[in-house]
N, C-alpha and C positions, 0 to 999 in steps of 0.2 A: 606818722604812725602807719605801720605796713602790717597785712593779715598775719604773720609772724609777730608781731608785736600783742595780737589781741591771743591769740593760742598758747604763747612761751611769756612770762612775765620777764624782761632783761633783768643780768644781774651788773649791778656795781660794785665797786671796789669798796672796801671799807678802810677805815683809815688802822695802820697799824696799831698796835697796842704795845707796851712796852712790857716786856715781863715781868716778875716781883724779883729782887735783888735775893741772890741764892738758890732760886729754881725751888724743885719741890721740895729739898731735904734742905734745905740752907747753904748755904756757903761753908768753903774749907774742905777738914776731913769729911763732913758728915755727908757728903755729896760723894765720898768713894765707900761708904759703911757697907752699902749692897756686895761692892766688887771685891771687897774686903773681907767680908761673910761667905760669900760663894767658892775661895778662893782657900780659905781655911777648911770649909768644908770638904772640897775636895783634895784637900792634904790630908785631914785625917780619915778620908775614909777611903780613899784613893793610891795613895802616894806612898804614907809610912804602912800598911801592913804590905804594899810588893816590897818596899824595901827591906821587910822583916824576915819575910819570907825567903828573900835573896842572899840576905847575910846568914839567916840558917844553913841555906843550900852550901854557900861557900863553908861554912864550917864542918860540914856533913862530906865534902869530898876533901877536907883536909885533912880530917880524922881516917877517912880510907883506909884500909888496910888487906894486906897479899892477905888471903882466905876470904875474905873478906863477902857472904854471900847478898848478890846485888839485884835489883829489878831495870832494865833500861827505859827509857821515854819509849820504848818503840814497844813493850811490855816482854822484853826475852828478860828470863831471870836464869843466873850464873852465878858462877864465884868467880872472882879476882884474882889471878895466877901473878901479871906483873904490873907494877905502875910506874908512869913515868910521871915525866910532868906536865902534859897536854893531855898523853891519852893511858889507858885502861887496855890490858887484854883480859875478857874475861871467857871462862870457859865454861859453855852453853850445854856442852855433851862429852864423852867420853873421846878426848881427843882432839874436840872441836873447837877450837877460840876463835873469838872474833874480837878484833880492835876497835875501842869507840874512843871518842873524846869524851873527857872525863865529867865534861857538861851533861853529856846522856844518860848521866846516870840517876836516876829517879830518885830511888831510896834504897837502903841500907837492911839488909833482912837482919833478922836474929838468927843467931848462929845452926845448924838446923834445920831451919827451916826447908831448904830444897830436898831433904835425904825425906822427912815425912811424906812430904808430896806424892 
């Protein structure tokens, strides 16, 4: 016995223990129900409304149309002079067009709308 001995009590090994068959949830599916749960979860509140949102989008520059007045991701708002099939000229001012891809286009005004403004 050493002065270390009388100040640290030593520790021993203990002998293994076996765990209970199944773990904490049981065996099988019910040991993926968490990852299973977590996973549905973030499908539905995750996954399917961007993909809704996206299949709108695509529906919304299919429907496009020449006059068509627009607002862009960049927030310039225009009408639609020509379309092709990538990109968009639309015309910002009196003589002015700028070319975008047909992705930048935010949304769709009501017909109108820019001449009130």
């Amino acid at each position: 016995m050493t002065l270390l001995d009388l100040l640290i009590a030593p520790a021993y090994a203990q002998a293994a223990t076996q765990p209970a068959p199944g773990g904490l949830f049981g065996g099988g599916i019910l040991g993926f129900l968490p990852m299973i749960l977590i996973f549905g979860a973030v499908y539905f509140l995750m996954i399917r409304p961007q993909t809704r949102r996206a299949k709108e989008h695509r529906a919304m520059l299919d429907r496009l149309g020449t006059g068509d007045e627009v607002i862009t991701n960049g927030g310039i708002a225009g009408t639609v002079r020509e379309l092709g099939d990538s990109f968009v000229t639309v015309e910002i001012a009196d003589n002015v067009r700028v070319r975008l891809q047909k992705g930048a286009i935010a949304t769709v005004l009501p017909k109108g709308t820019l001449k009130s403004a």
